[in-house]
C-alpha positions as a Markdown table, in Angstrom:
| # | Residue | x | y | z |
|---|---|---|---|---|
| 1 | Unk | 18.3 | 15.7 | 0.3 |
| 2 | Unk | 17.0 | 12.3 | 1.4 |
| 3 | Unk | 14.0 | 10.6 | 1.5 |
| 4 | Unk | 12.8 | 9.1 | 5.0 |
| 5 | Unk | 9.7 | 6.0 | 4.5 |
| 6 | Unk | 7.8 | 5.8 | 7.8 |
| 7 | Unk | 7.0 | 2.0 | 6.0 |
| 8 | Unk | 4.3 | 0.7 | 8.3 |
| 9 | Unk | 1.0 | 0.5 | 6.6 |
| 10 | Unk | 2.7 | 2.9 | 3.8 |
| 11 | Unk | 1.1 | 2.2 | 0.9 |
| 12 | Unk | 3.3 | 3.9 | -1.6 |
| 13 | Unk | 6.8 | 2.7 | -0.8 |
| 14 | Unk | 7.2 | 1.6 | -4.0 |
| 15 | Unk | 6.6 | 5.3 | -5.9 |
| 16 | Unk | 8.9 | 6.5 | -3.5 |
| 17 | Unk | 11.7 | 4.4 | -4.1 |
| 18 | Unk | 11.3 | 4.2 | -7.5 |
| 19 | Unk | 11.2 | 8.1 | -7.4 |
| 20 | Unk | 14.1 | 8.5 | -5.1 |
| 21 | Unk | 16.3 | 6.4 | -7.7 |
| 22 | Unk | 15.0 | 8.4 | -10.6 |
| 23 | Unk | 16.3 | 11.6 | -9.0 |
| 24 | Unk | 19.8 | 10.0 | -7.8 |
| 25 | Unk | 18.3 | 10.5 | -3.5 |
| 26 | Unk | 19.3 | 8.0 | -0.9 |
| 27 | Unk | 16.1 | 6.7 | 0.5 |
| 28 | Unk | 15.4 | 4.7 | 3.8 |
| 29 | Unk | 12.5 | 2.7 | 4.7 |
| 30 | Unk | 11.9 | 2.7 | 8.5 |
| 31 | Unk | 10.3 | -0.1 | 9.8 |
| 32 | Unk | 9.6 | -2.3 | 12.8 |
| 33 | Unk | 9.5 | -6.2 | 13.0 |
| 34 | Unk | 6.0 | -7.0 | 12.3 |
| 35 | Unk | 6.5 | -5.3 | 9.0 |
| 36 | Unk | 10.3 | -5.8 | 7.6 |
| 37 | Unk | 9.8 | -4.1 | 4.1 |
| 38 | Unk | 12.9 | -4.3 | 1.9 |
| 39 | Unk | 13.4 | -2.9 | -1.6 |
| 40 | Unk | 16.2 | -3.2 | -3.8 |
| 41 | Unk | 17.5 | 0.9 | -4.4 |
| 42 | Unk | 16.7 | 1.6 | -0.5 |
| 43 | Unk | 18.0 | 0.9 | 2.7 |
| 44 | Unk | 16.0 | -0.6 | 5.5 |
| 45 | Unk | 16.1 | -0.1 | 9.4 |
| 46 | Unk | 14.3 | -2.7 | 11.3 |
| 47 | Unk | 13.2 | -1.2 | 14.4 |
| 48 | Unk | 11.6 | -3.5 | 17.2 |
| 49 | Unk | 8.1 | -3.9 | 17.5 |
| 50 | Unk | 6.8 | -1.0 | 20.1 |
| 51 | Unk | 4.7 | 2.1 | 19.9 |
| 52 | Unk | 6.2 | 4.6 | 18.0 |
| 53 | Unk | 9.5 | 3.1 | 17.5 |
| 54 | Unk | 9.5 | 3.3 | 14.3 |
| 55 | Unk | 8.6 | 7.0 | 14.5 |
| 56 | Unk | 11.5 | 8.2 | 17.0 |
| 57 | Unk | 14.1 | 6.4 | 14.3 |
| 58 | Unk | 13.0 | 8.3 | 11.8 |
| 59 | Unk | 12.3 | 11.8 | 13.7 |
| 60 | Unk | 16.3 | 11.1 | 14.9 |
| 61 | Unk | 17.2 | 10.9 | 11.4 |
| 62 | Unk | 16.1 | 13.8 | 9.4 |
| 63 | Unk | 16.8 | 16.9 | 8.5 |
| 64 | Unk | 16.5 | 19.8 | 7.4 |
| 65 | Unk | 16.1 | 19.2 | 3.5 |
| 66 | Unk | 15.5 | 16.1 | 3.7 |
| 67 | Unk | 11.5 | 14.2 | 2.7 |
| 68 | Unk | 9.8 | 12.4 | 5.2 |
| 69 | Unk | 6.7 | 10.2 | 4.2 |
| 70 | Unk | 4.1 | 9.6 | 6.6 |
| 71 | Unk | 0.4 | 9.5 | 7.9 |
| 72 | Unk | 0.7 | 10.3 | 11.3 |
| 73 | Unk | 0.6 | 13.9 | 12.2 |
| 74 | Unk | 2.5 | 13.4 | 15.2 |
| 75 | Unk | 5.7 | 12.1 | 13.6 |
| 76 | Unk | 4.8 | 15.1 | 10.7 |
| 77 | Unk | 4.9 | 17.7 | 13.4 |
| 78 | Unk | 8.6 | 16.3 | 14.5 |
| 79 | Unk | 9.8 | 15.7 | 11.3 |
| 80 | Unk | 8.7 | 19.6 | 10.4 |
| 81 | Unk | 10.3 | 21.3 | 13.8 |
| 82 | Unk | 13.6 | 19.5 | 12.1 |
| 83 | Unk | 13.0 | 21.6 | 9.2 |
| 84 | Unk | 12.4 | 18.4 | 6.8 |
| 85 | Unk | 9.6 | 18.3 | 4.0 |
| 86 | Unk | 6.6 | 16.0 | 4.8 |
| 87 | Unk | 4.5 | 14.1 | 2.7 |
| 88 | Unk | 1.5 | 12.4 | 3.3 |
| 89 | Unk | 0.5 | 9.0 | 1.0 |
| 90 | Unk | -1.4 | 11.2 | -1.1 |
| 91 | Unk | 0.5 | 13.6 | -1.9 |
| 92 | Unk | -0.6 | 16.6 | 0.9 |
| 93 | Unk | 2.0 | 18.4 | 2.1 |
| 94 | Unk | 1.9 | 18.7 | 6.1 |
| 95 | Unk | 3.1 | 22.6 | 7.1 |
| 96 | Unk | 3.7 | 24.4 | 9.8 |
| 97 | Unk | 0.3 | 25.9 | 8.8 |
| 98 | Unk | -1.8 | 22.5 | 8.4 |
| 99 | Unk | -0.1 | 20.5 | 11.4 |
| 100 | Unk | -1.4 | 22.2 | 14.5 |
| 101 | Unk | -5.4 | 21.7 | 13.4 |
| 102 | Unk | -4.6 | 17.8 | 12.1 |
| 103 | Unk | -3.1 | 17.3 | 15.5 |
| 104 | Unk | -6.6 | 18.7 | 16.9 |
| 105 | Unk | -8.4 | 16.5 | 14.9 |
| 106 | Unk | -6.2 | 13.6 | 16.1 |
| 107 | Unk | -6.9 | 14.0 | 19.4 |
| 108 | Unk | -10.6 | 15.1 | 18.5 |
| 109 | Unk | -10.7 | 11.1 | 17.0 |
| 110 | Unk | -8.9 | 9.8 | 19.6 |
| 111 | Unk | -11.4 | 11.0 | 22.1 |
| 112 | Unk | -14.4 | 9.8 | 20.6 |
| 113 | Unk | -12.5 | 6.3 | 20.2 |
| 114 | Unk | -11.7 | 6.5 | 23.4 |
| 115 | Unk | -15.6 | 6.9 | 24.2 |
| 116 | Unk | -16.7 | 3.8 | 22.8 |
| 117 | Unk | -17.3 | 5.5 | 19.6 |
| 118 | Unk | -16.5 | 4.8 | 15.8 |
| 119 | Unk | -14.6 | 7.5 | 13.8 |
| 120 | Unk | -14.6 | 6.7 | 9.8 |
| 121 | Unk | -11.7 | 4.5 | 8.3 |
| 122 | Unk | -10.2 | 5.6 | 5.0 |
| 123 | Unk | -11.8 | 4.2 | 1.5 |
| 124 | Unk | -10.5 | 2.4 | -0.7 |
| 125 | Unk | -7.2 | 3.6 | -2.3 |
| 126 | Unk | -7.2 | 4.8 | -6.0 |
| 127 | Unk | -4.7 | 5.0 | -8.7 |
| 128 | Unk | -5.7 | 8.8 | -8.4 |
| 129 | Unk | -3.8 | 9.1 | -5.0 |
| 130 | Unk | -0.9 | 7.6 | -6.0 |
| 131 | Unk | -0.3 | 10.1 | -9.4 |
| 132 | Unk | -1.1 | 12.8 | -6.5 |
| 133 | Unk | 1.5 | 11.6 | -4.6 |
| 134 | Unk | 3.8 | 10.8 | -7.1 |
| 135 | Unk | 3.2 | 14.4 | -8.8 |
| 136 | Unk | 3.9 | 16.0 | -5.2 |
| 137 | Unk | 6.7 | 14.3 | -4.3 |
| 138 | Unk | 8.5 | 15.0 | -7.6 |
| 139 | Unk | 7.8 | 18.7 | -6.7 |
| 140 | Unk | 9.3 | 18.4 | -3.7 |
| 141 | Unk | 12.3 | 17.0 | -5.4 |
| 142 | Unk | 12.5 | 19.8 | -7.4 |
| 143 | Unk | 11.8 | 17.7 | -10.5 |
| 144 | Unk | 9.2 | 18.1 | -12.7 |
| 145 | Unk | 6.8 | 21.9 | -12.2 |
């Protein structure tokens, strides 16, 4: 088992790579230029600056086993059709159950975007979301019930 950062605009790389070296996992944080994020414990790939780089690094990298950590539900719905765990940054686990209607709602967004609208942005973040992410991502370890 591994753990797999999709690092830009991630605001919990830290939990996870202080949880991955509590729990003895390799961890990599995946990356492109804009955003070179390094942290002693995990590896870094540095991918260049592009839509969806990034993404396609990681996707070509997991498993099945292994934790991916990410927001977007289109790099969720590759990592999970590799048979990898996915997390988002607070703590909800993407499924082969959830994914297909997130995906909807991306392209729901994306539309109304698209239209000249607004969609809402996400509030502030809260010490609350990271314990929730922390707590699920130990589960997924297999750590702590």
């Amino acid at each position: 088992m591994r753990i797999f950062i999709d690092a830009d605009g991630c605001p919990v790389v830290d939990i996870a790579v202080r949880t991955a070296k509590k729990y003895g996992l390799d961890c990599t944080i995946i990356c492109d230029t804009a955003h070179s994020i390094q942290r002693e414990y995990a590896d870094t790939i540095i991918v260049d600056k592009g839509a969806d780089s990034a993404d396609f690094r990681l996707v070509n990298l997991v498993c099945a086993g292994d934790i991916a950590i990410t927001q977007d539900y289109g790099l969720a719905a590759m990592c999970l059709s590799r048979r990898a765990a996915v997390l988002n940054q607070d703590g909800r686990q993407y499924t082969e159950e959830n994914i297909s209607g997130l995906l909807e709602f991306r392209a729901v967004s994306a539309k109304i975007r698209r239209g000249g609208g607004r969609t809402k942005g996400l509030p502030k973040r809260t010490a609350r979301q990271d314990k929730d992410f922390e707590s699920a991502l130990i589960k997924l370890i297999g750590g702590e019930k």
